[in-house]
N, C-alpha and C positions, 0 to 999 in steps of 0.2 A: 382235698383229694381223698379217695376210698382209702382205707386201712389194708384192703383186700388184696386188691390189685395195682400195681402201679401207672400210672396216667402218663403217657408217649406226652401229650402236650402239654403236663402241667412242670414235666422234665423239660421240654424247651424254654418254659417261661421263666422256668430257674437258672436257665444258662445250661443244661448237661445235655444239652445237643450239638456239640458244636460244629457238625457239619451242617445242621441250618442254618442259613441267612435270614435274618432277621430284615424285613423290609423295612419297619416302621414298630413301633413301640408306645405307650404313652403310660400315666398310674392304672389307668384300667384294662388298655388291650394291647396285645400282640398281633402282627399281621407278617405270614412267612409263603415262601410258595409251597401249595399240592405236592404233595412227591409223585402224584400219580395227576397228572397237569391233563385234561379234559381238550384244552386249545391251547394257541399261545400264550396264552396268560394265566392263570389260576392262584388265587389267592386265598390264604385261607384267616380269617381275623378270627381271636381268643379272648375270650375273659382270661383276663388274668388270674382272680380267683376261680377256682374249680365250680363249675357246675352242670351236671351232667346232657342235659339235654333243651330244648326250646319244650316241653313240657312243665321243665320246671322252673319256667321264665313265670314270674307274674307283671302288675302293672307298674312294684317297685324297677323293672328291667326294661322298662321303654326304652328311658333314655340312653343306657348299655347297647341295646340291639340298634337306636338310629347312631349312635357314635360309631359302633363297627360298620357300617352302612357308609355312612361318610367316610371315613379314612380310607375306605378300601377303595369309592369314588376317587377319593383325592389322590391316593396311589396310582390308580392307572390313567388318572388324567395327566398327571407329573410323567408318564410313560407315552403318553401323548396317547392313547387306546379311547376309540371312538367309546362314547360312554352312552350310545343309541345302540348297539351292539353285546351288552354284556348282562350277564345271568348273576342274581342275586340272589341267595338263597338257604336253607337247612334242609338237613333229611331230616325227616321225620320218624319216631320212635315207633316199632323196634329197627328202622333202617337206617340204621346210621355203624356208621364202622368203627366210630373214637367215642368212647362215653367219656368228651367233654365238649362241653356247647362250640360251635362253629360254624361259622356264614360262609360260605363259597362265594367268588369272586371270579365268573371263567369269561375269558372274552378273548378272539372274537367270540357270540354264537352262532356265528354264520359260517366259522370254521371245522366247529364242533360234527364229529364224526356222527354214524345213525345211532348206537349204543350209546356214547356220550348225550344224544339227548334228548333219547330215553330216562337216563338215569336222573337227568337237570332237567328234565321237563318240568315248569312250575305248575303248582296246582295237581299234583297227583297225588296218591298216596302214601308215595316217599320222599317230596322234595317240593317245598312251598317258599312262596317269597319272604322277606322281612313282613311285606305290608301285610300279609297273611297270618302269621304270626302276632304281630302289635294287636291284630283284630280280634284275636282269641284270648289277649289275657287275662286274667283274672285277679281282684284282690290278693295282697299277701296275705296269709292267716300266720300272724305274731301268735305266737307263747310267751 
């Protein structure tokens, strides 16, 4: 977490949120609902450890980004949430509202309002899928 400022979700992952519900959990991620929920479902999955954005994902973070992907599947399928229907996805930097990394999980999208999606439209300049992401990353550069 920055020294600077303090992190809203690095605060939940610590417990000092506790008006969050916490859906699911595991050593690596968090996964709670949207405060600002797009449709009836909106999920938001975290690294655990802090890092700011899908920018500063490389290829040591594959398997981070498909483990958030899955569990968030596996949450709304335990919800019984048609999983032909749902939006996966990041905003993309400088659009994003929380500088710490986090995948959106909104479904239906066939419930999703016109501004809603807008915002979640994959493939735009602010909000791209997983698979989109995995596709861009880059070697880590160790020191």
């Amino acid at each position: 977490m920055s020294n600077t400022k303090p992190c809203i979700f690095c605060d939940i992952v610590a417990g000092k949120s506790p008006d969050t519900v916490i859906e699911f959990s595991n050593e690596h991620i968090i996964i709670f609902n949207d405060i600002r929920p797009a449709s009836d479902y909106h999920y938001l999955a975290v690294p655990k450890n802090h890092m700011q954005n899908v920018r500063e994902c490389t290829l040591d973070d594959k398997d981070l980004i498909i483990e958030m992907q899955n569990e968030l599947r596996n949450l709304l399928s335990v919800k019984n949430v048609n999983l032909d229907d749902v939006s996966y996805g990041f905003h993309w930097p400088p659009f994003t509202s929380i500088d710490h990394l986090h995948m959106h999980a909104i479904a239906p999208v066939s419930k999703m309002g016109f501004v809603q999606r807008l915002v979640f439209k994959p493939i735009n300049m602010w909000y791209c899928t997983p698979e989109y992401v995995l596709s861009k990353l880059k070697p880590a550069t160790h020191t």
